[in-house]
N, C-alpha and C positions, 0 to 999 in steps of 0.2 A: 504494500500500500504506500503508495504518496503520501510524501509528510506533506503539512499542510502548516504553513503559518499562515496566522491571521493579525491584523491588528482590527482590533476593535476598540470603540467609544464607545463607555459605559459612565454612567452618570456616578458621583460623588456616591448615593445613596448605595451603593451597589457593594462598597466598602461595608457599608454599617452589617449587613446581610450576609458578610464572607465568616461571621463563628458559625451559624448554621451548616450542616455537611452538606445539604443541597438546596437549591432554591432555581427557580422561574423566573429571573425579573424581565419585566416588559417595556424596559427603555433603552436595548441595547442599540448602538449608534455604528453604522459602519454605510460604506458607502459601494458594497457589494447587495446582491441578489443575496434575499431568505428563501431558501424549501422549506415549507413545512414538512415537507414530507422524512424532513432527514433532522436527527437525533443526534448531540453533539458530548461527547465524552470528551474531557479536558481531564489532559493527565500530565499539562505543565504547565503553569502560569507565572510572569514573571512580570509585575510591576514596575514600569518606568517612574522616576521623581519627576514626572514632566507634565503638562496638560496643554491638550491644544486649545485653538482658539474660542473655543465656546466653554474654556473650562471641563470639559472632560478630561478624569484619569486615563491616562494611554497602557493599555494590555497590549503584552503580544504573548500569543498563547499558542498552543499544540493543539490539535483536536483530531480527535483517533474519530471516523464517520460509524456510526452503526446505523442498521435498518430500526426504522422503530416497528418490524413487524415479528422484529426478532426479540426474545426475552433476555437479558442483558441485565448483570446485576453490578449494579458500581460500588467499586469500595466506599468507606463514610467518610472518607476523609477529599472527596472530587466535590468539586465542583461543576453542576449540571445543568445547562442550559440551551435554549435553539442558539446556535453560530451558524455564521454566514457559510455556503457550500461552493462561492463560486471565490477567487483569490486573484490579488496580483500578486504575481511572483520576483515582482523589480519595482522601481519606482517611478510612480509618476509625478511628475512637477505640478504646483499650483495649479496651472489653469488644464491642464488636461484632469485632475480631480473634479474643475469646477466645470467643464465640458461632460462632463458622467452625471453629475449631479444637474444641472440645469435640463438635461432629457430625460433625467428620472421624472423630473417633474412634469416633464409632458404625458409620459408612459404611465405614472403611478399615480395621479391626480383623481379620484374618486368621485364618484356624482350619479345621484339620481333623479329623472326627470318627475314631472308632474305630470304631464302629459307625452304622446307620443309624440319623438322627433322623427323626421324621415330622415334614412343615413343616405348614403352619397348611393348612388345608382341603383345598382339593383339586390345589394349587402340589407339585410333584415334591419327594419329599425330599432330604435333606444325604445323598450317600453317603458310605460308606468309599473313602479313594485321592482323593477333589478337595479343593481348599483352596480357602472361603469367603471373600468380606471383607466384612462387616457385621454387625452381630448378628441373627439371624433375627427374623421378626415372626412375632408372638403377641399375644393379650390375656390374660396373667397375670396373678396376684394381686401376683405383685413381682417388679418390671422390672428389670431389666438395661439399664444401670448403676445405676440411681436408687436400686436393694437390692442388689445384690449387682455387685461393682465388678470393670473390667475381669479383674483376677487372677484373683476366682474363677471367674467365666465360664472362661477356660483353663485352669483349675485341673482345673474338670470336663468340660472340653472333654477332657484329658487324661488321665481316670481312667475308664474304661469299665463301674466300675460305681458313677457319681454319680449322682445326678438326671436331670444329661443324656438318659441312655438309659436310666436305670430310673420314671422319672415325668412326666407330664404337667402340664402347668399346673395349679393347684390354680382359679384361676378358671372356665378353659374348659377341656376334658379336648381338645383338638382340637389346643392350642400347644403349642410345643415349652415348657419348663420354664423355662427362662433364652432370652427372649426380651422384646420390646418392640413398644409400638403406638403410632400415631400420636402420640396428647398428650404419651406418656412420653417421645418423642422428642425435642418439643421443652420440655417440661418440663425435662431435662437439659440440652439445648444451653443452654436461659436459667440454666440455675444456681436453679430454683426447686425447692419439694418437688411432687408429683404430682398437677398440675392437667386436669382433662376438658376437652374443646376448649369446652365450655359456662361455662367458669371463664376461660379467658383474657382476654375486657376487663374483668373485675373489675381485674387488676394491667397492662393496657395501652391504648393509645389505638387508638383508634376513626382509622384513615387515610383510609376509602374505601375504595373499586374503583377508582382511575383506576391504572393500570400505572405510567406516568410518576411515580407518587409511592415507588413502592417503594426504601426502603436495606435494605441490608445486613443480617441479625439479626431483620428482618420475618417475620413470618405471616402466609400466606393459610387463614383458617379459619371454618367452617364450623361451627357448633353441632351436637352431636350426629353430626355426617358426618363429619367426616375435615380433618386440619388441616396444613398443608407449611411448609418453615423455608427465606428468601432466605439462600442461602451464597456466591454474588458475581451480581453484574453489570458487565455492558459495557456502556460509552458511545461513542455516534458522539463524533469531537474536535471536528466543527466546530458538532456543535446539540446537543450535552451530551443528546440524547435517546437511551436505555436502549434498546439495539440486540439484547442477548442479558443471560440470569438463568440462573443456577443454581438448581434444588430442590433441597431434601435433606427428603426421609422416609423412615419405618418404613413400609413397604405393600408387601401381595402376599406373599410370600417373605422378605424381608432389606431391611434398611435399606439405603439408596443415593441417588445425585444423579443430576439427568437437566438436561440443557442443553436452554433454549429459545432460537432465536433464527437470526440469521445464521449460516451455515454448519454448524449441528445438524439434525439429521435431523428434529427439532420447530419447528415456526415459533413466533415467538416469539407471537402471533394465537392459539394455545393457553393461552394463559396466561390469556386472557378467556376464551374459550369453556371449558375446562374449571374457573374458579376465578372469576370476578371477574363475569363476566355468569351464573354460579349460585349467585349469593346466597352467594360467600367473600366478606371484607374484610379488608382490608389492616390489622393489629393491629402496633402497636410497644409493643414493651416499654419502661413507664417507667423501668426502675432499666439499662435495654439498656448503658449505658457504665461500668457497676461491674461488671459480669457477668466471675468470676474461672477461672483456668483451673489444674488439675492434672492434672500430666504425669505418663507414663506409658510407660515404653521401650516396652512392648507394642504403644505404637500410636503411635512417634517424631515424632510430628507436629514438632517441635523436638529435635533430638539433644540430649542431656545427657552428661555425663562419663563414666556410669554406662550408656549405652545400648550397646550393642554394634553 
């Protein structure tokens, strides 16, 4: 098995709770993908004298994965909690953290309507009674977030006779009103104003197609087609060769992320066949390490004092 470090943000409180042999807490901070589906046995912890910028203690810890279908009995002396399953296994600079973190928020922003919205073409619509989490896609005249910011999205998510449900995009009568599409997608994650996938190596370099070259905060895009944003990768430990990638796009319905790779239902061999062997290329943002991030309890990517 893969060692696995992780670092995680966990809240001051999470100290008081460490004489207990085992605890749940529900405020654990990281800027990776949660399974629930997967059970975390922590069988080395080792406290940094450090806290980042929001005040959280900084862990970096060991976690042995087990199934939680499997009975598994832990010593009393572990500590037992859900840890992240997905890792970066190097470092990322500032603004490629805050390029992950700004598309979580499109991906992971949660909302239920009051009424039926109709989604983009012929994709099932938003009912009344389920909760969503991404912003729907559309091709608008003005996107969400880029014009109208996480608040009012829920604003009018929660007023049944806003826009929402009384109006259609003003560009395509087909989108929903407060929605997003591909460029706008990654337009926002980079912290830029509202570039068409045909404008992005004006402001980014030109990588290739070879998969092996892709970091973190990259594009794979397409002129005029259709453009997707790298939000983590995994590496084998012993040939530093990228074994599984996160996407995150606006497509189809709602924005979202799809894992390629080992142990995803998508091989990672899709990444060329659908992007890289059809005329996508690997584009980096020049300004990628200044790229700033503002939070938002609505989509707690990082808990603040003020989030509930």
């Amino acid at each position: 098995m893969k060692k696995i470090i992780l670092i995680c943000f966990i809240s001051i409180a999470v100290i008081l709770m460490m004489s207990s042999s085992a605890f749940t807490p529900n405020n654990i901070i990281s800027n990776h993908k949660i399974n629930e589906d997967i059970d975390y046995s922590i069988y080395d912890l080792q406290i940094y004298d450090e806290y980042d910028e929001n005040d959280y203690i900084i862990f970096e810890v060991e976690c042995l994965i087990s199934d939680l279908n499997n009975e598994i009995e832990y010593p009393t002396n572990e500590i037992i909690f859900d840890c992240v399953d997905e890792y970066q296994p190097f470092d990322l600079s500032q603004g490629q953290e805050n390029i992950v973190k700004r598309a979580r928020q499109m991906t992971e922003i949660e909302w239920s309507p009051l009424r039926p919205v109709q989604s983009w073409r012929e994709h099932p619509n938003f009912e009344v009674g389920n909760t969503y989490r991404g912003i729907p896609y559309g091709r608008p005249e003005y996107h969400t977030p880029l014009y109208f910011s996480f608040e009012e999205f829920i604003e009018a998510v929660n007023n049944e006779n806003s826009y929402m449900y009384t109006r259609r995009s003003t560009r395509d009568s087909i989108a929903p009103f407060y929605s997003t599409d591909c460029s706008a997608f990654v337009s926002y994650a980079w912290g830029v104003t509202r570039h068409w996938t045909w404008e992005f190596p004006q402001i980014a370099d030109n990588i290739g197609n070879n998969l092996q070259d892709i970091e973190v905060g990259d594009i794979l895009n397409h002129p005029h087609i259709h453009v997707v944003l790298v939000t983590n990768i995994v590496k084998d430990d012993e040939t530093n060769n990228i074994v599984a990638i996160e996407i995150s796009e606006a497509f189809g319905k709602i924005s979202r992320s799809i894992w390629f790779g080992e142990g995803y239902e998508r091989a990672l061999s899709q990444i060329n066949v659908r992007y890289l062997n059809n005329k996508y290329y690997i584009l980096r943002f020049r300004e990628r390490d200044y790229v700033t991030y503002n939070h938002s309890c609505l989509i707690p990517i990082v808990l603040c004092d003020n989030c509930e």
